[in-house]
C-alpha positions as CSV (number, residue, x, y, z in Angstrom):
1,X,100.4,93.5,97.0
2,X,98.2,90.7,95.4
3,X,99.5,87.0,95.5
4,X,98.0,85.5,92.5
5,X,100.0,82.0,92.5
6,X,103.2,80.2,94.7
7,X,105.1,77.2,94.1
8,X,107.1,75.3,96.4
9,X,108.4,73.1,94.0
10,X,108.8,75.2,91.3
11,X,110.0,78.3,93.9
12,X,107.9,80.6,91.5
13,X,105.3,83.9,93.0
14,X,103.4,85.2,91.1
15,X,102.0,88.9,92.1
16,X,101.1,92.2,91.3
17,X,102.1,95.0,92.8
18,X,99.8,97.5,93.8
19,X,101.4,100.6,94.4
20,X,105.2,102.2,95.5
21,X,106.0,100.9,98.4
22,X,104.9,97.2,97.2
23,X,107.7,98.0,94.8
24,X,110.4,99.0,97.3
25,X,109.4,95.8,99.4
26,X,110.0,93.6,95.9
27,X,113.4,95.2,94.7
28,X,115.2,94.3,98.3
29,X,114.4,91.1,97.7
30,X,115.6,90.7,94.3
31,X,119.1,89.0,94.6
32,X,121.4,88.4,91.3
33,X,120.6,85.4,89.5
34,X,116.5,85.4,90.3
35,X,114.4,85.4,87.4
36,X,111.8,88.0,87.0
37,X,109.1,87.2,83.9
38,X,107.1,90.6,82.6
39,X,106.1,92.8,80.0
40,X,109.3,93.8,78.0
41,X,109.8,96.8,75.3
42,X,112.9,96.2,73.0
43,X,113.9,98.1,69.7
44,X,113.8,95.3,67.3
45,X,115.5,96.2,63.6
46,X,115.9,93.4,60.6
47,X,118.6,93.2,58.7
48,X,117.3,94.7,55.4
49,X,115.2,97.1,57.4
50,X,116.2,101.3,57.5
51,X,115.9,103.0,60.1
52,X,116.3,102.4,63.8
53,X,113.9,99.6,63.8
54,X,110.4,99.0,65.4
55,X,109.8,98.9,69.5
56,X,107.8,95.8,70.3
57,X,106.3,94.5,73.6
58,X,106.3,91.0,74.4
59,X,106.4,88.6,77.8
60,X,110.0,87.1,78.3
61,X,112.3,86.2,81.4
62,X,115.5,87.7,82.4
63,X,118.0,86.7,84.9
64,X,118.6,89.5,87.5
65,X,121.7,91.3,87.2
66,X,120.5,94.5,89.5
67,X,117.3,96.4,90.6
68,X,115.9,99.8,91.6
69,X,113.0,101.6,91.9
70,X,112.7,104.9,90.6
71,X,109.8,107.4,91.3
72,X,106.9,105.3,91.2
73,X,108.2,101.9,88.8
74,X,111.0,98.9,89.5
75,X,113.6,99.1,86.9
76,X,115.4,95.3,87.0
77,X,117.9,94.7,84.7
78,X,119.9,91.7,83.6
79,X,120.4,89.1,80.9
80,X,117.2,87.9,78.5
81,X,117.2,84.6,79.0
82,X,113.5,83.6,77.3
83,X,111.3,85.5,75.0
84,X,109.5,85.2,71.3
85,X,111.5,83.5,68.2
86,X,111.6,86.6,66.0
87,X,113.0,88.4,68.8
88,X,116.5,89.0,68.8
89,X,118.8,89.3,72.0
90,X,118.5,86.3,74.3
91,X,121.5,86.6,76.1
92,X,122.1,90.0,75.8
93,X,121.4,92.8,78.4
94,X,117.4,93.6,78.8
95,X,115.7,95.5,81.7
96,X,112.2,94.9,82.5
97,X,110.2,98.2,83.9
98,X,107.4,97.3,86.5
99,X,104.6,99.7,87.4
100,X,102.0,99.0,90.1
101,X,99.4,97.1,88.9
102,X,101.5,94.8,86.5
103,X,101.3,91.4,86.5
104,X,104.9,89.7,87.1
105,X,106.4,86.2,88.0
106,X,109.6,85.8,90.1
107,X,111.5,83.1,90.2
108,X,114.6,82.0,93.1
109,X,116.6,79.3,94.2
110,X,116.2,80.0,97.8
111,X,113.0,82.1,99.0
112,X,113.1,83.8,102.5
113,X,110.2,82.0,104.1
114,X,108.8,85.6,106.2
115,X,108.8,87.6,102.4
116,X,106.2,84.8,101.5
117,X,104.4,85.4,104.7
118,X,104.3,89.0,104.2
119,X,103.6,89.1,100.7
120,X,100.5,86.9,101.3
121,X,99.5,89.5,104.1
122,X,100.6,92.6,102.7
123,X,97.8,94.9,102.0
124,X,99.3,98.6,101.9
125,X,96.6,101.3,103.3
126,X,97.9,104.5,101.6
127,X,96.4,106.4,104.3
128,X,96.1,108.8,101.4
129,X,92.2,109.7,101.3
130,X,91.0,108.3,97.7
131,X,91.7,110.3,94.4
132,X,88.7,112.0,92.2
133,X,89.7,112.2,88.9
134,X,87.9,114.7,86.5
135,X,88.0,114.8,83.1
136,X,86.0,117.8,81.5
137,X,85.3,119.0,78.1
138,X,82.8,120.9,76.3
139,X,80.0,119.1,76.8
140,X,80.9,117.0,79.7
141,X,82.7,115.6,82.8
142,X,83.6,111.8,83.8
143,X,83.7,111.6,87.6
144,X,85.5,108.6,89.0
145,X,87.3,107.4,92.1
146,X,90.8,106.6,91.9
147,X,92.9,104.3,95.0
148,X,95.4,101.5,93.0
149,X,92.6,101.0,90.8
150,X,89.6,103.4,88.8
151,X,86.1,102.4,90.4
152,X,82.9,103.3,88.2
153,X,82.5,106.5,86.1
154,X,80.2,108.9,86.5
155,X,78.8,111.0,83.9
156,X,77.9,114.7,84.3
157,X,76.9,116.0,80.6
158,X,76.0,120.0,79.7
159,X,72.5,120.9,79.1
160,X,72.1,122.5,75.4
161,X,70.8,125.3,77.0
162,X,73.3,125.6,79.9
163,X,75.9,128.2,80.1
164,X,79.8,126.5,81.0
165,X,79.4,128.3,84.5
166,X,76.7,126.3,86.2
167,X,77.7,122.8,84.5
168,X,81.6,123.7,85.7
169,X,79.7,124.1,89.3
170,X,78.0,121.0,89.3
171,X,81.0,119.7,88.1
172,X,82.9,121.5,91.4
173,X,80.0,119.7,93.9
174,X,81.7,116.0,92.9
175,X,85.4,117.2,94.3
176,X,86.7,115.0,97.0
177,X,89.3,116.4,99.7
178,X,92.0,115.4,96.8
179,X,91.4,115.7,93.5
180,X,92.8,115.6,90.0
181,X,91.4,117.4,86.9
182,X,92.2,117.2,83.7
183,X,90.9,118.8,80.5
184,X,91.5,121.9,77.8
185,X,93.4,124.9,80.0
186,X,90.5,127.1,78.6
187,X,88.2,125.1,80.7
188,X,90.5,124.5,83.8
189,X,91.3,128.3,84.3
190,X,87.4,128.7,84.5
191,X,87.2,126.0,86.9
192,X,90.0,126.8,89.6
193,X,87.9,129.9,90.1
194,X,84.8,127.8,91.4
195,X,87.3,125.4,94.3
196,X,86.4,125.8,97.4
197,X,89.6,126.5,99.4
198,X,89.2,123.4,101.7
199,X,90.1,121.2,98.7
200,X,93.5,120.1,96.9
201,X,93.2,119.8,93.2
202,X,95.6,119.3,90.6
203,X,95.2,120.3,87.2
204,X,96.1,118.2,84.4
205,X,95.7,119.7,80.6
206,X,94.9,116.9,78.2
207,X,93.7,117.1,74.7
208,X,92.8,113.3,74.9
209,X,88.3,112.9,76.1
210,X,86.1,110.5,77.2
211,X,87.7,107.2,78.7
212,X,90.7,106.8,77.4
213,X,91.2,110.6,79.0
214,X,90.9,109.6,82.5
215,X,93.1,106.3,81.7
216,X,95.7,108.8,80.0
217,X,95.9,110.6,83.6
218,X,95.5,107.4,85.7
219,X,98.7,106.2,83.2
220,X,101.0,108.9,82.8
221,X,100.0,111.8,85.5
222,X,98.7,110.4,88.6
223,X,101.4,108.0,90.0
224,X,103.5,110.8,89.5
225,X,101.4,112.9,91.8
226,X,100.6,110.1,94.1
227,X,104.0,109.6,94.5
228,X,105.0,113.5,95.2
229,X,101.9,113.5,98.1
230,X,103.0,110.1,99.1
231,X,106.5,111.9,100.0
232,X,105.2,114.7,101.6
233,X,103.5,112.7,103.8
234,X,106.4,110.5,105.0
235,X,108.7,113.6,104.7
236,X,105.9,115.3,107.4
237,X,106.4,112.1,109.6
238,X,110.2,112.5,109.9
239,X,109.7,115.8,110.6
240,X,107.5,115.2,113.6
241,X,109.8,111.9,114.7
242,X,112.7,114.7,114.7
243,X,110.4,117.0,116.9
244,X,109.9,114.3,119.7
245,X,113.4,113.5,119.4
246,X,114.9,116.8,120.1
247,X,112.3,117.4,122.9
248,X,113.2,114.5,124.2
249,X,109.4,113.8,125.5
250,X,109.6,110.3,125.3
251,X,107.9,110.1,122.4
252,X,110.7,109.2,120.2
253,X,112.0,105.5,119.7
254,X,115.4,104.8,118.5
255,X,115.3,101.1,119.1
256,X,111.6,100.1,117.8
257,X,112.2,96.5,118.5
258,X,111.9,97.3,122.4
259,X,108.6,99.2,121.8
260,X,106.6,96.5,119.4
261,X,103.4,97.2,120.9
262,X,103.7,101.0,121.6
263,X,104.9,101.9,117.9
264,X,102.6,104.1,116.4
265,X,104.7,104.6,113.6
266,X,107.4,102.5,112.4
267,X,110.0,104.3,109.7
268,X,112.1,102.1,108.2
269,X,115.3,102.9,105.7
270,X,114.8,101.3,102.1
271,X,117.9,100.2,102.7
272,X,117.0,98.4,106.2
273,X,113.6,96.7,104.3
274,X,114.7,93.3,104.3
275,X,116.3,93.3,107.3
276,X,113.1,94.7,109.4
277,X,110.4,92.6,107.4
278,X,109.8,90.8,110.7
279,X,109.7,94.0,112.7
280,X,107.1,95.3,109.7
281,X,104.5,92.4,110.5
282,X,104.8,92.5,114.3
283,X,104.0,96.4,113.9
284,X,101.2,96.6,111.8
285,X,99.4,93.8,114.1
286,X,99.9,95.9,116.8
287,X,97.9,98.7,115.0
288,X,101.0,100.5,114.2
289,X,101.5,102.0,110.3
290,X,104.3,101.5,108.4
291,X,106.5,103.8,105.9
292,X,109.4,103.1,104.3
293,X,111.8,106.0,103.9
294,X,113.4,106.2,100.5
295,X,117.4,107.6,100.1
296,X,116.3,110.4,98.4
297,X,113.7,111.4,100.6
298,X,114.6,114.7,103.0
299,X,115.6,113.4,106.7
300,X,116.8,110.3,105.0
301,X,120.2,110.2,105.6
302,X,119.5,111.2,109.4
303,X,117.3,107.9,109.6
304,X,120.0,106.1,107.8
305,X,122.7,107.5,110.5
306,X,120.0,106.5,113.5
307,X,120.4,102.8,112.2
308,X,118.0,102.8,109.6
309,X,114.2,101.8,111.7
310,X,112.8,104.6,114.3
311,X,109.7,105.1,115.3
312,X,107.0,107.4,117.3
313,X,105.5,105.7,120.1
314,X,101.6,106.3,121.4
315,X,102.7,106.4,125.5
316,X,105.7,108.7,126.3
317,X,108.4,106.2,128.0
């Protein structure tokens, strides 16, 4: 999560969050009444005008009626309270639909001094190894590195002489250990028999080239994926937290706030978010990770019935 500007006086943060779980962390601490300020679509249609009108995009406030994420964006919905003059529907419902990466302001009466702390702290590690993105066509492939934000391209183009075979294997050498490529399917079924097997790619087909391919993937493909491996890895976690637990090695911690210290990993309900933020901080200086476990996750509800925050511990007690 970056912290772009705070006011005291104003009681006004404005950040951006930079991927899921900065999301989950910001919708339990949306209250009804706060303000949130973002990009906003609304279906806009004139008087005189057929039709079912125009959608346009504009920056305008609304006044929180309720929040939630879903997959990888925060849906917050409530009344429109500030937004251009030819826009109609101030005072009306309006929901505001925030992805990571986008800029928003949030405004409350009362803010809960240790959020601001951890929000000015916060900085998520995945501890999902970095994403290669590939896009490939004809006559060439854009290579670039993908973790909450696309580092620089690299371009691999075909030799007029060269058959698609050796450019698609030169195009194979720049694979990390997770990868996502995109391109015609003509092309992609020619590459997935070059992978090595100690790789994890996932295909994408996309007409779109160049640039605006790989930001077509980055936009509408890879949170979605992210998202999915970002599950399976907290998913993996509960499964190995159950495993301890039902050994009963001592390895297990049902009451992390007596093991700050010896947590190597701290899972933590959504639900129980605001409630452990304290708990959150005092882990991860302690060189514990972090991962919050959403409802729909598998294991959740076990979690959930265990009080909401377990953890593994590094020493058996």
């Amino acid at each position: 999560m970056k912290v772009l500007w705070f006011s005291r006086k104003e009681k006004k943060l404005r950040i951006i969050p930079e991927d899921p779980e900065d999301l989950w962390l910001i919708g339990s601490f949306l209250e009804r009444g706060d303000r949130v300020r973002g990009v906003i679509e609304r279906r806009v249609k004139r008087e005189d005008e057929r039709g079912s009108g125009r959608v346009v995009r504009f920056r305008g406030t609304i006044e929180v009626e309720d929040a939630e994420v879903r997959g990888s964006h925060l849906k917050v919905k409530g009344i429109l309270l500030e937004g251009p003059e030819d826009v109609t529907g101030r005072g009306k419902h309006q929901s505001i639909t925030i992805l990571p990466g986008q800029e928003i302001e949030i405004e409350k009466n009362e803010w809960n001094e240790t959020f601001l702390e951890y929000a000015k702290e916060y900085e998520e590690e995945s501890r999902l190894p970095p994403v290669t993105l590939i896009l490939i066509s004809d006559e060439e492939a854009l290579v670039s590195e993908y973790k909450r934000r696309l580092g620089p391209v690299k371009r691999i183009r075909r030799g007029s002489e060269d058959s698609l075979r050796p450019f698609l294997g030169e195009v194979v050498k720049e694979m990390g250990e997770l990868n996502i490529v995109g391109g015609p399917k003509i092309i992609l079924d020619e590459v997935k028999q070059l992978i090595p097997k100690d790789k994890k790619v996932y295909f994408v087909v996309t007409p779109l080239e160049g640039e605006k391919g790989l930001r077509d993937i980055i936009g509408k493909r890879a949170p979605k994926i992210l998202e999915a491996l970002r599950r399976q890895k907290v998913e993996s976690i509960i499964d190995e937290f159950l495993m301890h637990l039902s050994k009963e090695d001592g390895l297990a911690s049902l009451h992390p706030t007596e093991d700050i210290g010896n947590l190597k990993v701290l899972l933590v309900h959504e639900e129980k978010v605001k409630d452990a933020l304290t708990l959150l901080r005092e882990v991860k200086d302690s060189g514990g990770d972090v991962y919050i476990v959403k409802d729909d996750f598998q294991g959740s509800e076990i979690i959930k019935k265990l009080g909401g925050m377990v953890g593994i511990r590094f020493y058996a007690v």
